[in-house]
C-alpha positions in Angstrom: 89.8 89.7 52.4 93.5 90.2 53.1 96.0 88.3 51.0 97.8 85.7 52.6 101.5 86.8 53.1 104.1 84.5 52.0 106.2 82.6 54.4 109.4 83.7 52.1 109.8 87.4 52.1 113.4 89.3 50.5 113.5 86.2 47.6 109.6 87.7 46.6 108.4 89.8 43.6 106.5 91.5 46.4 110.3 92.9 48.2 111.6 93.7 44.9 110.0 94.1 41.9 112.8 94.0 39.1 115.1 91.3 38.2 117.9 90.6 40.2 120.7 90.8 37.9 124.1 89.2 39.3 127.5 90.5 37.8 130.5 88.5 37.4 133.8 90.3 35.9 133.1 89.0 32.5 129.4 88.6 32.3 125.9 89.2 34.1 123.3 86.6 34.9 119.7 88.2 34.8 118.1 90.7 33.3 117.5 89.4 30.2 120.9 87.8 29.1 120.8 84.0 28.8 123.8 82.4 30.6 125.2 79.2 29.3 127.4 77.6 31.8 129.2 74.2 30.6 132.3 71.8 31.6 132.4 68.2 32.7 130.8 67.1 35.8 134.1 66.3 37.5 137.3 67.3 36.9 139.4 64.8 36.3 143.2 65.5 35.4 144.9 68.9 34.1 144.6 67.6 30.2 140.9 67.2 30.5 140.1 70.3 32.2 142.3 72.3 29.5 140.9 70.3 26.2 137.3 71.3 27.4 138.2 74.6 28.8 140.0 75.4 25.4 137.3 73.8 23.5 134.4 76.1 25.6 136.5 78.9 25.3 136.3 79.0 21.3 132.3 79.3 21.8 132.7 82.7 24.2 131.5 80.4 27.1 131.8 82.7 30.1 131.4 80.3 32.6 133.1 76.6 33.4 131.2 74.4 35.5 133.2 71.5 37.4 133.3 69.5 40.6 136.2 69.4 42.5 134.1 67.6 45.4 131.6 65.4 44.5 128.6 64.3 46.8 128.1 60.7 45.2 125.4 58.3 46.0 128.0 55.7 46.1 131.0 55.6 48.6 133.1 53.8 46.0 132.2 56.2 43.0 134.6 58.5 42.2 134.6 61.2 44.9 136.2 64.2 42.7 140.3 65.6 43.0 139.0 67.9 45.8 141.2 71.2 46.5 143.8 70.1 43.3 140.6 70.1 41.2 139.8 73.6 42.1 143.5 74.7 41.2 143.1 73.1 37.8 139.4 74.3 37.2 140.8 77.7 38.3 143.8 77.7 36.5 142.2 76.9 32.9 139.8 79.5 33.7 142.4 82.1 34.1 143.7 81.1 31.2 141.0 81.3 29.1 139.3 84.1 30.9 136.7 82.4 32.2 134.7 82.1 35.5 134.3 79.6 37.8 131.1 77.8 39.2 132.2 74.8 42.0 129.9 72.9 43.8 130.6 73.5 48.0 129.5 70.7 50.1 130.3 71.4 54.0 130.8 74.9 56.0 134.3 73.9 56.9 135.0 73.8 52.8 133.4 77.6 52.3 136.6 79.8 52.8 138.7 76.9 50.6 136.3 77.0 47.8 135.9 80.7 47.8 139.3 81.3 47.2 138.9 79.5 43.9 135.5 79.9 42.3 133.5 83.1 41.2 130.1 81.5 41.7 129.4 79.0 45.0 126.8 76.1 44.0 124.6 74.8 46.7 124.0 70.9 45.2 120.5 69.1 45.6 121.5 67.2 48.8 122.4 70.5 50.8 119.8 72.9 50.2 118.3 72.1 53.3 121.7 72.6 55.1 120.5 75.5 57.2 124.1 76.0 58.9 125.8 76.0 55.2 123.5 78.6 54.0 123.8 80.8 56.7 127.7 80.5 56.0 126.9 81.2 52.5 125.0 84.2 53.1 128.4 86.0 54.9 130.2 85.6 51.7 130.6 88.3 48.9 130.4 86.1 46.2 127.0 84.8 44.1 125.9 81.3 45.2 123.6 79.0 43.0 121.0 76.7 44.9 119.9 74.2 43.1 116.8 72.5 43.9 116.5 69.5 46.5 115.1 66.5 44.5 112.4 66.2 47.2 111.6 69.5 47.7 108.6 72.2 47.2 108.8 75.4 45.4 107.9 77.1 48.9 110.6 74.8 50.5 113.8 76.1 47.9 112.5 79.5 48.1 112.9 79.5 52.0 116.4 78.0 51.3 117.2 80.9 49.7 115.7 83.4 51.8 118.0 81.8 54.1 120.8 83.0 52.0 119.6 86.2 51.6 118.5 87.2 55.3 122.2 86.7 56.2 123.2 89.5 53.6 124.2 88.2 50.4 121.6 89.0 48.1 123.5 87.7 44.7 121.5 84.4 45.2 120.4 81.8 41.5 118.0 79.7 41.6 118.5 76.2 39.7 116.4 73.9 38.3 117.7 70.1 37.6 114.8 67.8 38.3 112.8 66.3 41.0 112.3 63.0 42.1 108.9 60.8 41.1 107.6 57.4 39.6 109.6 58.2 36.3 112.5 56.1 35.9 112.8 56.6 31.8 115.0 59.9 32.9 117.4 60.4 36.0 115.4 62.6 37.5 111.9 64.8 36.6 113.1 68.4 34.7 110.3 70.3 36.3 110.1 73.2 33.1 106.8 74.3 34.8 108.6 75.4 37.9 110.1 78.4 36.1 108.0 80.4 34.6 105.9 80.2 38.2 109.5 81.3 39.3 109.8 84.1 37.7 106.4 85.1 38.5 106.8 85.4 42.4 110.6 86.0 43.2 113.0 88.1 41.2 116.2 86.1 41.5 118.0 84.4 38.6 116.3 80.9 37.2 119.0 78.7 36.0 117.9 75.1 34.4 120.3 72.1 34.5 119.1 69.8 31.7 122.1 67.2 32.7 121.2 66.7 36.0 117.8 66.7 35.2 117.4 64.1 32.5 120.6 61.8 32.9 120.0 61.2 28.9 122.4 63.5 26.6 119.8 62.9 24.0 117.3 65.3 25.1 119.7 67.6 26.9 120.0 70.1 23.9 116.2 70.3 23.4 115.1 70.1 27.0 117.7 73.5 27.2 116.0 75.0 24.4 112.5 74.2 26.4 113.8 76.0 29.5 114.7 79.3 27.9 111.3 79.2 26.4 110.0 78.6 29.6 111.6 81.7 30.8 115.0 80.6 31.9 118.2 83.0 32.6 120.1 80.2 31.9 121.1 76.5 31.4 124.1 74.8 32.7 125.2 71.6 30.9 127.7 68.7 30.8 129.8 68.9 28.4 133.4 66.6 27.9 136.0 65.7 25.5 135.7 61.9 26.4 132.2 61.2 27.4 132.4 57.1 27.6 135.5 57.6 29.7 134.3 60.1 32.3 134.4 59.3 36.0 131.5 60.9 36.6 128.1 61.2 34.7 129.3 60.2 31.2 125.8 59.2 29.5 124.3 62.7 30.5 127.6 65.0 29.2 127.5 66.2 25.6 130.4 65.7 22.9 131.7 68.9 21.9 129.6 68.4 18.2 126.8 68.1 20.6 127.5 71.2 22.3 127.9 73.3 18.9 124.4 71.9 17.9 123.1 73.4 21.8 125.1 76.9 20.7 123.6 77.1 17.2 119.5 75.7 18.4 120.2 78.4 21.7 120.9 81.2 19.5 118.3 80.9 17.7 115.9 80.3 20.2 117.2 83.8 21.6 116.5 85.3 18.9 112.8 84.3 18.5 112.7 85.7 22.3 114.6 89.0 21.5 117.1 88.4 24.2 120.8 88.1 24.1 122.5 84.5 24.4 125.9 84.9 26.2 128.3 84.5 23.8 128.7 88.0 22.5 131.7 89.6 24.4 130.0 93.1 23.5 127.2 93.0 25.3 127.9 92.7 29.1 125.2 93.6 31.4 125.4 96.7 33.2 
């Protein structure tokens, strides 16, 4: 009988057989290196951004996470500093030599973003935005799509094939939870999903442990779960003031809490024989 061909094609083990391994200037994401991106979910002001940029810095973090624009369920929440957030994020990045992953909401925000992040983040609520993702896939810079909290493995794999038909094969996938019955978490971290993953496309698997449980309790385990699971990465919220954030305080680490994550992830790399990111040596060819 022949096998069933899958309605995804260039995002398939069956295209290409290796990893995809994406190269930033100061780091690689693939291929056996475990990435650990951090920084607060929004940022807020310039002393903030600086005290956790600094702060993430001194742990050879590669790569600060922050929204500059931020899709909120609420229209009175805290809607994120917008193009002055990118300047800030961008600017303590530079000067801790660090790169940049920004969360890019609508098509007419693609060129503005661009010009200050190193890594374009597709969040929950657009990765069905077909007309985004085409824009995305005309750009020559790596784009991260994280999961919709609705949606099917077959349906985010199609949202990245989208990506990838258009041209821009340096394409993550993220993980950071689903939607179901379960209200003890935010949302349901769907671990399982990776290592299935990894097993049928060759693109990066990131996991988001913040998104995905709401709780900063079980964020430094769940993250040690996910690279276990087969993960190329986790991304986590981490700031300097976590019962005064604007934006997702419960679920962001204290910096104590983060060196625990650095110490537990090194170790779990080590039982896996992979390389945790924080080793300025070893850069992915």
């Amino acid at each position: 009988m022949e096998k069933k061909r899958k309605p995804y094609q260039l995002v398939s083990r069956e295209w290409k057989k290796e990893d995809t391994i994406i190269q930033l200037k100061n780091t690689a994401i693939g291929g056996g290196n475990i990435s650990l991106m951090a920084g607060p979910c929004a940022v807020e002001n310039e002393d903030q951004i600086f005290t956790i940029c600094e702060f993430l810095s001194k742990q050879n973090v590669k790569i600060l996470r922050g929204g500059a624009y931020k899709p909120r369920t609420s229209p009175y929440s805290f809607q994120g500093l917008k193009k002055d957030g990118l300047i800030l994020m961008r600017n303590a990045a530079d000067k801790y030599g660090m790169s940049v992953i920004t969360e890019v909401m609508d098509t007419n925000l693609v060129d503005e973003v661009y010009q200050y992040a190193d890594i374009l983040q597709v969040g929950t609520r657009n990765m069905q935005n077909y007309q985004l993702l085409r824009a995305l896939s005309k750009i020559d810079k790596p784009v991260m799509l994280k999961r919709g909290m609705s949606s099917t493995m077959e349906e985010w794999l199609l949202a990245a094939e989208y990506i990838l038909s258009g041209g821009n094969d340096k394409v993550m996938l993220c993980e950071r939870g689903i939607r179901t019955f379960e209200n003890a978490t935010r949302n349901t971290l769907d671990l399982g999903i990776v290592p299935l993953l990894k097993s049928v496309s060759h693109l990066p698997v990131i996991v988001d442990p913040s998104q995905g449980t709401g709780l900063r309790e079980i964020v430094v385990p769940m993250s040690m779960a996910a690279v276990l699971a087969g993960a190329d990465g986790v991304m986590v919220e981490v700031h300097n003031q976590p019962e005064e954030a604007l934006s997702d305080g419960d679920q962001s680490l204290y910096f104590d809490q983060f060196n625990d994550l650095v110490t537990k992830l090194k170790r779990t790399a080590k039982v896996l024989d992979k390389n945790l990111d924080l080793e300025s040596e070893k850069i992915l060819a």
